[in-house]
C-alpha positions in Angstrom: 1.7 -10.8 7.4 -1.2 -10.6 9.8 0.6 -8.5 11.6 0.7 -5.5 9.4 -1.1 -3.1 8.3 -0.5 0.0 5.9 -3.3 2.7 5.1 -2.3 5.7 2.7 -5.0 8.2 3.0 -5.0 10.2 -0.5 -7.2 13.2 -1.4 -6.6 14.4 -5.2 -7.9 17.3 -7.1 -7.2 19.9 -10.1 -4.1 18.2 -10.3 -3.0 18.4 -6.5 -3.0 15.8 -3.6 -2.1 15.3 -0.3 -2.3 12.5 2.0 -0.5 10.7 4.7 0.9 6.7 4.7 0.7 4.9 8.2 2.7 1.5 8.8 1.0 -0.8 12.1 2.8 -3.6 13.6 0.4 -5.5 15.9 -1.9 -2.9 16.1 0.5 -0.1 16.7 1.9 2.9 14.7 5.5 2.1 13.8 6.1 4.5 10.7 3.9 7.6 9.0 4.8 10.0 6.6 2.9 13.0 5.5 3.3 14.4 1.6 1.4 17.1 -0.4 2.6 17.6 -4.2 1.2 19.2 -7.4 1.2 17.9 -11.5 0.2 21.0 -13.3 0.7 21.0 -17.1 0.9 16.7 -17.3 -1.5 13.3 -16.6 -1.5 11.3 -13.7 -0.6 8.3 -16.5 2.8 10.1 -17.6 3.4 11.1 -14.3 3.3 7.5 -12.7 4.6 5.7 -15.6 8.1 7.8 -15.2 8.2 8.4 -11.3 7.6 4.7 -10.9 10.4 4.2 -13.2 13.0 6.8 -11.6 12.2 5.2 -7.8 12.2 1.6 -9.0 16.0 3.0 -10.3 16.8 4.5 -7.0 14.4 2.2 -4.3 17.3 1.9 -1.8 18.2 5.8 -1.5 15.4 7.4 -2.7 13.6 9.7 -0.3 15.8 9.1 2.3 19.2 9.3 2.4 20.8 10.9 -0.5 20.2 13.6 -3.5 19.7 11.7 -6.6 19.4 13.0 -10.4 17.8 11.0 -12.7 17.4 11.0 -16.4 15.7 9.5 -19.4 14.8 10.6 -23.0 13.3 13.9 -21.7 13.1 13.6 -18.2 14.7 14.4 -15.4 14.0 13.0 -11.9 15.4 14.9 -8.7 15.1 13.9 -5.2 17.0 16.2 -2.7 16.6 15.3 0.7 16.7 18.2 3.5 19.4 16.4 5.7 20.5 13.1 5.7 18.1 11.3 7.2 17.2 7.5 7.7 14.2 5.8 7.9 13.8 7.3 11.3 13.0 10.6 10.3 13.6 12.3 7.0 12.2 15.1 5.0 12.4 16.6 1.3 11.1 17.5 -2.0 11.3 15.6 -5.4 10.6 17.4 -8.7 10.1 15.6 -12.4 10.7 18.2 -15.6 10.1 17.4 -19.1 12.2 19.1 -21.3 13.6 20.6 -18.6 10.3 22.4 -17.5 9.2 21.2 -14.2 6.1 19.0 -14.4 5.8 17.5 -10.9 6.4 18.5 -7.2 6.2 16.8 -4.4 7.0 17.3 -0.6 7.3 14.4 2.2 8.1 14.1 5.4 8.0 11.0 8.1 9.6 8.6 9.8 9.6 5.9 12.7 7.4 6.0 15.6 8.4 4.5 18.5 
């Protein structure tokens, strides 16, 4: 456990934020990924009380490998990848609508550094 580290540097405002997650192993960079997104029209609470629940749904593709549509009561969760990717580098955008109006965007893009 010592022997890692993870920082996420957030900066949020007005509904947008940006920031970038870093993974250390024994002092050096292993993994980073960079993401910038907006919530207009919603909360933060509704927003991460449904995103949580669509990625917890879809933890082993999400983000990564594989487009992914996701739905509950009025939600819909979308993940679409640019290419497949791996955990060595991948790319994409994920989107959240409520009543089919979109209420959440997000871009990311990362990988392994070797």
């Amino acid at each position: 456990e010592e022997d890692w580290f993870y920082r996420d540097l957030y900066h949020a405002g007005n509904q947008i934020f940006m920031g970038v997650e870093a993974v250390n192993f024994q002092g050096k960079p292993v993994y980073a990924m960079s993401y910038y997104g907006t919530h207009k029209g919603t909360t933060d609470e509704e927003i991460d009380r449904i995103l949580r629940e669509a990625l917890l749904a879809n933890w082993e593709i999400a983000r990564i490998w594989k487009n992914i549509e996701w739905k509950k009561d009025n939600y819909k969760y979308e993940c679409r990848p640019d290419f497949e990717g791996s955990i060595e580098e991948f790319a994409g955008i994920e989107k959240l609508f409520r009543q089919e109006k979109e209420i959440y965007r997000f871009f990311y893009a990362g990988g392994l550094i070797r």
